[in-house]
N, CA, C and O atoms as a DFTB+ gen file, in Angstrom:
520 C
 N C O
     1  1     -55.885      36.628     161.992
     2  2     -55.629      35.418     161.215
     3  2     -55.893      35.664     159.733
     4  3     -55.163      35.209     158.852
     5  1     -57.149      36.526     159.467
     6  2     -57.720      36.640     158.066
     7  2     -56.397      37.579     157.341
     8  3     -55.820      37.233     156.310
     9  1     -56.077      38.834     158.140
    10  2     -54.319      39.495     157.686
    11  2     -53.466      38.531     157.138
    12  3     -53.121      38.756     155.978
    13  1     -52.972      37.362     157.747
    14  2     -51.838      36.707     157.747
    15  2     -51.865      35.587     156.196
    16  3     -51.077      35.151     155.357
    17  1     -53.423      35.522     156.565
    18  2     -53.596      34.661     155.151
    19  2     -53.767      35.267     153.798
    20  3     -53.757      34.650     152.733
    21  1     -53.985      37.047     154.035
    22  2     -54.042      37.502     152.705
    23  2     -52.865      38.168     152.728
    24  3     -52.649      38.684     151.632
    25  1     -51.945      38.386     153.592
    26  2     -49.919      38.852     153.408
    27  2     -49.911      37.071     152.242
    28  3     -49.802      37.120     151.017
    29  1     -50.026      35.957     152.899
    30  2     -49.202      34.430     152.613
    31  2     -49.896      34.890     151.059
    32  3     -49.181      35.065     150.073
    33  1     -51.285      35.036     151.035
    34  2     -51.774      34.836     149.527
    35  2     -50.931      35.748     148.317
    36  3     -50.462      35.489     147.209
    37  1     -50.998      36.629     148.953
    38  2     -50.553      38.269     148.094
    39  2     -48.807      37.361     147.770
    40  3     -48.378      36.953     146.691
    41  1     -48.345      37.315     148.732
    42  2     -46.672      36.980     148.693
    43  2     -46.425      35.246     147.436
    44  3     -45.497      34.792     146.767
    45  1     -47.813      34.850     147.719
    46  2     -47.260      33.522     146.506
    47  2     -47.774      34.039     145.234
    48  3     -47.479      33.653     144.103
    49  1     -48.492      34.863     145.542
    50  2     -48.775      35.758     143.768
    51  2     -47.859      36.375     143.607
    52  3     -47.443      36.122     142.477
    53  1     -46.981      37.395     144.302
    54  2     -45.652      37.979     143.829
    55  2     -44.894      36.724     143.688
    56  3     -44.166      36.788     142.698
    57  1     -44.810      35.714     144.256
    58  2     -43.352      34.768     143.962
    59  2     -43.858      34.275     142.562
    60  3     -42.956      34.356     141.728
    61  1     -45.084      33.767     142.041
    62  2     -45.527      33.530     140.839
    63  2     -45.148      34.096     139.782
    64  3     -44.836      33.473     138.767
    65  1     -45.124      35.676     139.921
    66  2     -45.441      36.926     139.275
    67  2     -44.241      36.798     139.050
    68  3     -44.035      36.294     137.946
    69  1     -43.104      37.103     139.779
    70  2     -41.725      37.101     139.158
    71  2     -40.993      36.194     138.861
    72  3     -39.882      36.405     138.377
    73  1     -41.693      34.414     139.202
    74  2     -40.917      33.405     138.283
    75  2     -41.992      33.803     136.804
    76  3     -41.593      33.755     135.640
    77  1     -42.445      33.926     136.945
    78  2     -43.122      34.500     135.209
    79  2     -42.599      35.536     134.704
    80  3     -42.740      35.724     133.496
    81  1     -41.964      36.341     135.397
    82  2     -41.104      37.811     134.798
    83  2     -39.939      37.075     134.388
    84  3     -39.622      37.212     133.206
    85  1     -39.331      36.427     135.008
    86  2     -37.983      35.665     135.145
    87  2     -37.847      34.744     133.725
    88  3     -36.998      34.956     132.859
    89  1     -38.664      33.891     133.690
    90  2     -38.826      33.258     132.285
    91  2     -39.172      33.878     130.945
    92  3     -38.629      33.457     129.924
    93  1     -40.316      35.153     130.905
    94  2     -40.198      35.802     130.144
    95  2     -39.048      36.089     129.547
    96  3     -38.756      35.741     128.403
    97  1     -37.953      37.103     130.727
    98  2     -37.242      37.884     130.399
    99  2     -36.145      36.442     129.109
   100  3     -35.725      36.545     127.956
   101  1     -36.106      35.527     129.934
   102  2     -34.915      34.204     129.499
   103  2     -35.683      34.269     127.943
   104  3     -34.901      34.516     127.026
   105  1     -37.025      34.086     127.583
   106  2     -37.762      34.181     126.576
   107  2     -37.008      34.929     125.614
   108  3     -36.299      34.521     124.695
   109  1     -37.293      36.134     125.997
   110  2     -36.741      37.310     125.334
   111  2     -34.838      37.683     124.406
   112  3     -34.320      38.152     123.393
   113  1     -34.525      36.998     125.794
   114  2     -32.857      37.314     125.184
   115  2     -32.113      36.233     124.224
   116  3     -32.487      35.065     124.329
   117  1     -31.384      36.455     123.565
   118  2     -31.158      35.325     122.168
   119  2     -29.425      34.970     123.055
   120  3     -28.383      35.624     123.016
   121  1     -29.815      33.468     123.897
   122  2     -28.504      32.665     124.129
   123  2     -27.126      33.108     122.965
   124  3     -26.008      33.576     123.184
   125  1     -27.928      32.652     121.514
   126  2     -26.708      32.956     120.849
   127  2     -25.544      34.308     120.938
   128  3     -24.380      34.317     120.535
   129  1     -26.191      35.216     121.497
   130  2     -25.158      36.608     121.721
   131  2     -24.169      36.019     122.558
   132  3     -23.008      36.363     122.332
   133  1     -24.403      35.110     123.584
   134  2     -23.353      34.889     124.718
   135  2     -22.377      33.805     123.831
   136  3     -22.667      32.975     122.969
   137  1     -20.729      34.317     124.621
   138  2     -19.939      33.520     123.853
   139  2     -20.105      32.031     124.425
   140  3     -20.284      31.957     125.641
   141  1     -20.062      30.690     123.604
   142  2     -19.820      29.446     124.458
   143  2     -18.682      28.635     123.238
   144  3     -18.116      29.056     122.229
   145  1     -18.722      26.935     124.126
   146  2     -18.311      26.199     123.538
   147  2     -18.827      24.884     123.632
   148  3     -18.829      24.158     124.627
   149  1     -19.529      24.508     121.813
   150  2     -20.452      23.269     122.301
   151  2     -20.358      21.894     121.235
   152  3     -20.625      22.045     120.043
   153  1     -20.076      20.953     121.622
   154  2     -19.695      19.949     120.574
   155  2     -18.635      19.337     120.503
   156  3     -18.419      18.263     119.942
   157  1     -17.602      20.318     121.342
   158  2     -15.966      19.810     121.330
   159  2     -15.616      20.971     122.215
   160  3     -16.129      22.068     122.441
   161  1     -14.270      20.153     122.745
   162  2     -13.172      20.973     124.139
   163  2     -13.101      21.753     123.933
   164  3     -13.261      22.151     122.779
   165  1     -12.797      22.531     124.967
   166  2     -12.476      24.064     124.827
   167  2     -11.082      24.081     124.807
   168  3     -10.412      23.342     125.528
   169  1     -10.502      25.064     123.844
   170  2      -8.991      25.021     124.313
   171  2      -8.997      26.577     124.882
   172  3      -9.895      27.321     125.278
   173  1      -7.453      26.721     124.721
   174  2      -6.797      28.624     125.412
   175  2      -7.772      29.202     124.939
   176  3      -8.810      29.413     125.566
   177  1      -7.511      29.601     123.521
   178  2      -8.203      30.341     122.928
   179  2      -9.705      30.467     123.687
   180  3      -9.906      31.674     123.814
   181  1     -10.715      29.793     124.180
   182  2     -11.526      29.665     123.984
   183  2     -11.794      30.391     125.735
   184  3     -12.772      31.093     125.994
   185  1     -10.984      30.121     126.503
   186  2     -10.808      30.586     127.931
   187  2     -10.482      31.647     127.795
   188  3     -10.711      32.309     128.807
   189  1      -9.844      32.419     126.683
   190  2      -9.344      33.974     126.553
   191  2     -10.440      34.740     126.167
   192  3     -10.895      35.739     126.724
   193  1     -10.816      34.176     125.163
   194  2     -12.329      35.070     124.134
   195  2     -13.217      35.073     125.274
   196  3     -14.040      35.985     125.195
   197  1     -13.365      34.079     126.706
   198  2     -14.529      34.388     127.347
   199  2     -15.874      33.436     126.983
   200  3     -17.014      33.577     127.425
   201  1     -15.400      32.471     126.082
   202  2     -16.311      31.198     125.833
   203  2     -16.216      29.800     125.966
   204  3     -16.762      28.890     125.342
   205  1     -15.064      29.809     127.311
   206  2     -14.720      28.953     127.933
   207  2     -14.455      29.093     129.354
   208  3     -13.800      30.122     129.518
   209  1     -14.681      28.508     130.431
   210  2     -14.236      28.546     132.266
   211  2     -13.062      27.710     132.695
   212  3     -12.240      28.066     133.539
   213  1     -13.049      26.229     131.848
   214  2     -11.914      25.693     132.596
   215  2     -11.274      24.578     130.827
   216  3     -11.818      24.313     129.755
   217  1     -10.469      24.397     131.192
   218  2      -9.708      23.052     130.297
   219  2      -9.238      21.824     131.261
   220  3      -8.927      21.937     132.447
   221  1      -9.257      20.597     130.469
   222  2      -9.229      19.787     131.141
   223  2      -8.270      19.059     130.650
   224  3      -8.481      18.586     129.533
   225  1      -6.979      18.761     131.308
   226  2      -5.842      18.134     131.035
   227  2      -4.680      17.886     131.746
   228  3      -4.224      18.569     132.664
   229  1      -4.280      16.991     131.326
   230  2      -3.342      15.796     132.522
   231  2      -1.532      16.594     131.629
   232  3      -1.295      16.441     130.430
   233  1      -0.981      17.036     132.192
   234  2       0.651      17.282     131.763
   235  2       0.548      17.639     130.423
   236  3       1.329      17.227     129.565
   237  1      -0.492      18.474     130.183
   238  2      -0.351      19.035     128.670
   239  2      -1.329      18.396     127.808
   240  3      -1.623      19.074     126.824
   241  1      -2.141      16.830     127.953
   242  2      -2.160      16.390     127.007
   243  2      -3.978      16.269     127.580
   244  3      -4.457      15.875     128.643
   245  1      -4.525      16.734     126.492
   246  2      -6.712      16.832     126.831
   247  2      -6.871      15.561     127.085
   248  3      -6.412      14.520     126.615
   249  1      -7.831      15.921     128.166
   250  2      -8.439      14.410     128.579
   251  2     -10.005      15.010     128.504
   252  3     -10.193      16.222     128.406
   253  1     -11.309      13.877     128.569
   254  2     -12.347      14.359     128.295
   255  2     -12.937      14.058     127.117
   256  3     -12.443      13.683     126.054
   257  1     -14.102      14.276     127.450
   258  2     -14.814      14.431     125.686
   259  2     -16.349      15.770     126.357
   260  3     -16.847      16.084     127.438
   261  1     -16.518      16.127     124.926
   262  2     -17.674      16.798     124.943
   263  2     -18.620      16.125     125.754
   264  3     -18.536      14.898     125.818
   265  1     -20.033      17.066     126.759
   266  2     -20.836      16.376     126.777
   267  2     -21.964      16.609     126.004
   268  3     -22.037      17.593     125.268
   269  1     -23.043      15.605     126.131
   270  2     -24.072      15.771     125.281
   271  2     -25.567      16.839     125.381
   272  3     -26.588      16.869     124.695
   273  1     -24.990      17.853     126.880
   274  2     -25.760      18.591     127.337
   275  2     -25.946      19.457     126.140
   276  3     -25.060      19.682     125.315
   277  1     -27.357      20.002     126.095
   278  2     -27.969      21.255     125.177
   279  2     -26.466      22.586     125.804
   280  3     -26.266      22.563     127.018
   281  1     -25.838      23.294     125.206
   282  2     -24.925      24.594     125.460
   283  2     -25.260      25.513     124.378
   284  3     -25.104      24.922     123.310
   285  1     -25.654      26.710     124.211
   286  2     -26.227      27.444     125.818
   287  2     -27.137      27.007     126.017
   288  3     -27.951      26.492     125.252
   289  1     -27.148      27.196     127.490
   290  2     -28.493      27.303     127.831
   291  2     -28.608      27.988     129.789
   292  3     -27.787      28.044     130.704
   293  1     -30.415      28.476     129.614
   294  2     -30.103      28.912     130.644
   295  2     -30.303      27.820     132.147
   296  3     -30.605      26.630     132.054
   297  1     -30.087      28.454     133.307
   298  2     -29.717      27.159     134.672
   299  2     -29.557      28.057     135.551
   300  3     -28.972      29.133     135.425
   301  1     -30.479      27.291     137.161
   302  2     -29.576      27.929     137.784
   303  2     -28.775      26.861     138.669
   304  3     -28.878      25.639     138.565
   305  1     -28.057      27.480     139.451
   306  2     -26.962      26.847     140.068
   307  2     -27.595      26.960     141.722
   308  3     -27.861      28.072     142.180
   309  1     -27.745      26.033     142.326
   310  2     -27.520      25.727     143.647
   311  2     -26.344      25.883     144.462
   312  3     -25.453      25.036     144.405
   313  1     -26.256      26.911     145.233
   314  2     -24.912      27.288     146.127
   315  2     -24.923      26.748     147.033
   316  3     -26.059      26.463     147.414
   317  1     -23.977      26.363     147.762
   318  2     -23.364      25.382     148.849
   319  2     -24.594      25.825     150.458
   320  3     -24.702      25.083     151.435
   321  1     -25.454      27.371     150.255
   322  2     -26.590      27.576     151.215
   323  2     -27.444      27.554     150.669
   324  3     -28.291      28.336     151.100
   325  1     -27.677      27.100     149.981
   326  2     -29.257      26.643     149.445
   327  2     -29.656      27.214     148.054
   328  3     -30.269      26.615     147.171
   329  1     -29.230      28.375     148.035
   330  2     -29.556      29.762     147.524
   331  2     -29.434      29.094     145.777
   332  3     -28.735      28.159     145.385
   333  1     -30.502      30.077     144.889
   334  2     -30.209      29.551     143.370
   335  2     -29.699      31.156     142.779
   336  3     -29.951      32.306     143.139
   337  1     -29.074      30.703     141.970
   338  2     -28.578      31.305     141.077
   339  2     -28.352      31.647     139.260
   340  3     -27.624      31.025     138.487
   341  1     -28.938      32.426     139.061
   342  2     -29.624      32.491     137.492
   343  2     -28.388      32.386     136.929
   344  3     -27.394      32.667     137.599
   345  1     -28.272      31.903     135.421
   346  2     -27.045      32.369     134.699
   347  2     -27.433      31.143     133.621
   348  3     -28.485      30.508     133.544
   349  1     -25.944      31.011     132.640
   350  2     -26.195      30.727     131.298
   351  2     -24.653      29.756     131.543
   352  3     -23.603      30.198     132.008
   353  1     -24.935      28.267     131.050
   354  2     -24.226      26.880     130.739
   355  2     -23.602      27.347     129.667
   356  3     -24.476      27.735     128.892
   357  1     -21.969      27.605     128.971
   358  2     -21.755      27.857     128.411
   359  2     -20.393      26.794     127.545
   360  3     -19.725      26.882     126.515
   361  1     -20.522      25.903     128.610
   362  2     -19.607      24.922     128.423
   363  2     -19.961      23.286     129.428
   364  3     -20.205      23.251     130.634
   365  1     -19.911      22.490     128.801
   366  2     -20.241      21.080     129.170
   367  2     -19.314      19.880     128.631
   368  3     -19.314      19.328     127.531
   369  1     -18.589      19.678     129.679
   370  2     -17.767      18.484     128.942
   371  2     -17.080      17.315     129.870
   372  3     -16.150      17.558     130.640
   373  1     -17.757      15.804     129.667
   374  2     -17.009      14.748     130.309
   375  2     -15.952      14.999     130.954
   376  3     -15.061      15.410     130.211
   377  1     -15.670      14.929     132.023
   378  2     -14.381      14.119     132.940
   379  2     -14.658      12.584     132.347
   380  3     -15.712      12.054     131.996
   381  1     -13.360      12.110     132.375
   382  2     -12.721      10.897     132.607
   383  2     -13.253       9.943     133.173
   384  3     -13.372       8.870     132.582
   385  1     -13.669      10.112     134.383
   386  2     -15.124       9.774     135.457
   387  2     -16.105       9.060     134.589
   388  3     -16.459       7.887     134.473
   389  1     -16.516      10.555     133.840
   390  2     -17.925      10.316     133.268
   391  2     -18.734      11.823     134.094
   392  3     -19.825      12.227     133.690
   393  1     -18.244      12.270     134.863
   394  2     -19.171      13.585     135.301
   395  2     -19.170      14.525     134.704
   396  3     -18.203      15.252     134.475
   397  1     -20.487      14.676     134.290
   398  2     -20.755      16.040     133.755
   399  2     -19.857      17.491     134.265
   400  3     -20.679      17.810     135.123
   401  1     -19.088      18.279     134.337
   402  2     -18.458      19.184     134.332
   403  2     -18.916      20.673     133.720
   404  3     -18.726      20.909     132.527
   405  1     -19.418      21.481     134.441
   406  2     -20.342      23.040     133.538
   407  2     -18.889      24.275     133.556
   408  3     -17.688      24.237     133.822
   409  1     -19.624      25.017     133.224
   410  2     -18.222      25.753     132.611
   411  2     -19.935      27.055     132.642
   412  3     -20.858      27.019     131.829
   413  1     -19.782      28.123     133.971
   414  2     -21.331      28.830     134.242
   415  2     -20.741      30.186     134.316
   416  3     -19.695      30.601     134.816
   417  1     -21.623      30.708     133.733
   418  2     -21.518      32.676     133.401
   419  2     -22.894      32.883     134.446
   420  3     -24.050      32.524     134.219
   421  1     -22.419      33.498     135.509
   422  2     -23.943      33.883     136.367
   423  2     -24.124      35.319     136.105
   424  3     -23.160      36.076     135.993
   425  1     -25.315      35.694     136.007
   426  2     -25.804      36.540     135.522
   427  2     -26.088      37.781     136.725
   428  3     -26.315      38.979     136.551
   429  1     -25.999      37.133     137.768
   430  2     -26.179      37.972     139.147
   431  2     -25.155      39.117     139.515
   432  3     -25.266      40.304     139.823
   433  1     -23.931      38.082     139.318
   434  2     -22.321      38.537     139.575
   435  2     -22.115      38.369     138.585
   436  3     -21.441      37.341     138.527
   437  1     -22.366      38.972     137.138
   438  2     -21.384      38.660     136.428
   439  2     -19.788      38.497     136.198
   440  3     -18.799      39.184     135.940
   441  1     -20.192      37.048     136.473
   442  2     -18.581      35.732     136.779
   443  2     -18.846      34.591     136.243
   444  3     -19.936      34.417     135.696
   445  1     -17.988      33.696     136.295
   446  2     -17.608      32.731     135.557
   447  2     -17.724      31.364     136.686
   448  3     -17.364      31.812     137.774
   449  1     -17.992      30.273     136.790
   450  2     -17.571      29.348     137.939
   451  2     -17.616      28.000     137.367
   452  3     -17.893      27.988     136.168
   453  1     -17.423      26.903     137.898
   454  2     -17.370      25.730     137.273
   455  2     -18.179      24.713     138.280
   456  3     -18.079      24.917     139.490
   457  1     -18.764      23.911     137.928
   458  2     -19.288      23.002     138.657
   459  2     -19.749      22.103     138.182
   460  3     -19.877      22.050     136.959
   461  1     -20.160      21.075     139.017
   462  2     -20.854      19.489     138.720
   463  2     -22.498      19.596     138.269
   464  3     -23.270      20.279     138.942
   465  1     -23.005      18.764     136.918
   466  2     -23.968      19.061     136.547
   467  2     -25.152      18.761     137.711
   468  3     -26.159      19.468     137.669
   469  1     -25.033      17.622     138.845
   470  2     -26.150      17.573     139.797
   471  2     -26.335      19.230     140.855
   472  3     -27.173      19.487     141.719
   473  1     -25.217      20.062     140.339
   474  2     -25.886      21.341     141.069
   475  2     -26.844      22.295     140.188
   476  3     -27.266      23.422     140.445
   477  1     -27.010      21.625     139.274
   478  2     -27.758      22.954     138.230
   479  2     -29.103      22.046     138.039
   480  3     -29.268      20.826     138.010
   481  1     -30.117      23.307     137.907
   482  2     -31.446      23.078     137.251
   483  2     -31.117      23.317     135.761
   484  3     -30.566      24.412     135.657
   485  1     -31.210      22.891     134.943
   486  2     -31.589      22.847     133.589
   487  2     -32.834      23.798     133.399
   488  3     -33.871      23.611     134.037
   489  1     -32.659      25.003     132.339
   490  2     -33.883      25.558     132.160
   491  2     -34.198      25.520     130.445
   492  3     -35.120      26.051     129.827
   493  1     -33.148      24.745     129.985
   494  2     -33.450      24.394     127.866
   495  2     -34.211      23.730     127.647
   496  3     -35.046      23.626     128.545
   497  1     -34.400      23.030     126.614
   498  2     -35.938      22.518     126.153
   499  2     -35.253      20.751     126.088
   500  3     -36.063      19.851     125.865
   501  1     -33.832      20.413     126.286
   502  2     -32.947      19.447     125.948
   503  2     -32.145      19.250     127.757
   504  3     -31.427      20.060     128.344
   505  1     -32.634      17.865     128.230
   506  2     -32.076      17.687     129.229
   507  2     -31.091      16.597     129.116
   508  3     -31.267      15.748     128.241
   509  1     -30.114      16.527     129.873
   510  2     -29.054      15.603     129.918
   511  2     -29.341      14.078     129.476
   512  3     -30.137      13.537     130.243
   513  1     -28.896      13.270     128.447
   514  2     -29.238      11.988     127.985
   515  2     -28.005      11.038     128.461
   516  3     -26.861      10.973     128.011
   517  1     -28.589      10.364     129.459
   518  2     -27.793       9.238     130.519
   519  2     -27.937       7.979     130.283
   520  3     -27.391       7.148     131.008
């Protein structure tokens, strides 16, 4: 029994240990190197350079507005099994709706994906104003 409780102890000091490596490292790297788009739509251009994931528009013509999320920033993403996923918000902008819409560079796979802001943790110092 006394084994099992010093494996559980040892194992929440490593899980500690590397969400503290993990934030460091986010510490360390300057968001600004990564390309984004923040304040206003993304157009082509902006999906070509790699500082944009999606555009949003009805037969040609933008629909949307910016949102008021902090961009960049870092997040992770919740996958459809539970699982999180590190990476960097590089785009945020209203649907029509009103739903937040992300525009995500994951850092795991470096790839690109899009999703709804209730799947992301926020890790910036600026959280969503509703």
């Amino acid at each position: 029994m006394k084994k099992n409780i010093i494996i559980f102890i040892f194992l929440i000091f490593k899980l500690n240990a590397e969400e503290s490596n993990i934030k460091e490292s986010i510490n360390m790297m300057n968001l600004r190197t990564f390309k984004f788009v923040a304040g206003r739509l993304a157009n082509e251009q902006d999906i070509n350079n790699g500082a944009a994931v999606f555009l949003q528009q009805v037969e040609g013509r933008r629909i949307g507005e910016p949102s008021d999320i902090l961009v960049p920033q870092y997040a992770y993403l919740t996958n459809e099994d539970g699982s999180k996923e590190l990476g960097i918000i590089i785009q945020a902008e209203k649907a029509p709706n009103k739903d937040d819409i992300i525009g995500f560079y994951s850092l795991a796979k470096d790839d690109f994906s899009v999703a709804l802001l209730n799947e992301f943790q926020l890790l910036g110092k600026n959280k969503p104003r509703h």
